[in-house]
N, C-alpha and C positions, 0 to 999 in steps of 0.2 A: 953349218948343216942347213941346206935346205929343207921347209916347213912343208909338208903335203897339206892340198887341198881337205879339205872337212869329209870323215867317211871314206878318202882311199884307203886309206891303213886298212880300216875294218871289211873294204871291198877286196883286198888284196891278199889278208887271210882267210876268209871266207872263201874264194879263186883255192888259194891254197889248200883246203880241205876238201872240196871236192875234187879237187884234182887228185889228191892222196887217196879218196875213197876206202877211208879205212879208219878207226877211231886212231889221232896222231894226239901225240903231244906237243908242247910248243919248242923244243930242239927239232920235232920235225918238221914243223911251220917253217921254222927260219931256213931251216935246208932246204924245204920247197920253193920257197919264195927268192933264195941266193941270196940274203939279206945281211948285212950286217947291224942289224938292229937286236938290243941285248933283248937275252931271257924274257928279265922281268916286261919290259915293255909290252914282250908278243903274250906274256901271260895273262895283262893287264887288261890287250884290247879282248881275248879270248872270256874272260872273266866277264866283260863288258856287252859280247857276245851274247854272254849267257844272261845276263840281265833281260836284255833284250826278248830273248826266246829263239836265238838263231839258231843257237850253237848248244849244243847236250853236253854235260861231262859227267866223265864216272873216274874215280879214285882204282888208280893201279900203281903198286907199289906204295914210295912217298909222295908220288902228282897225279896231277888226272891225263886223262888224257882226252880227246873233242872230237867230236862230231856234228856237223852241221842237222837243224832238226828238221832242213827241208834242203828241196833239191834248189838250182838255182832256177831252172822254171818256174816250180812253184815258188820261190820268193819273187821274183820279176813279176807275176801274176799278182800276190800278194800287192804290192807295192803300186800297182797298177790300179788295182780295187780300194785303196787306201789312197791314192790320188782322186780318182772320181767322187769315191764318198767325201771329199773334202769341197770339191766344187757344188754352184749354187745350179749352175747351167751344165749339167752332166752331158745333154746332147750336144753343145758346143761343143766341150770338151773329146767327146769322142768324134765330132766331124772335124776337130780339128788334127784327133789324132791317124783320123783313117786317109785326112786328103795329105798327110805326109810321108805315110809308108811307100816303100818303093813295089812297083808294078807285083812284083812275085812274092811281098807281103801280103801284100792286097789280096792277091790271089788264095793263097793260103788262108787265108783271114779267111773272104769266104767262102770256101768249102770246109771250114769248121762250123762256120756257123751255118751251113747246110745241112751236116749232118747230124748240129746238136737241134736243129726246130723239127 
């Protein structure tokens, strides 16, 4: 069996739950996902999820079932604000990320940032 890269599992159930947009269990992950990866496994990284704070669950029947506790914007945003707080040089870091965006990024970038000043 090959080994996934660090964090696709957890990126690919998380994919998987928003795309369900509904609180799912993990038989429904694996259906979503077309995986042949057991129960316990998707239960494990879900459980892991929840450590984290991505992922909510609430007890229905004898499992729970999950939902993610943000949208994926708001995590990609998240994650973006947790990379900069990490750096020494924040204005590098964002001139490095804004001379990479493609044209209609760019764009889009600013006219957000136009109508949040």
């Amino acid at each position: 069996m090959t080994r996934r890269p660090d964090g696709t599992l957890e990126t690919d159930v998380l994919q998987a739950l928003w795309t369900l947009d509904r609180p799912a269990s993990p038989s429904d992950v694996i259906a979503q996902m077309q995986t042949e990866l057991a129960y316990t496994s998707i239960a494990t990284v879900l459980g892991r999820l929840c450590e984290k704070g991505l992922v909510e669950r609430r007890r229905q029947g004898r499992g729970f079932v999950y939902r993610p506790s943000a949208t994926e914007a708001e995590l990609t945003a998240r994650r973006i604000h947790s990379l900069l707080d990490a750096t020494n040089d924040r204005a590098s870091a964002l001139a490095g990320f804004a001379h990479g965006l493609d044209p209609a990024d760019a764009a889009s970038l600013r006219s957000l940032l136009e109508d949040t000043a």
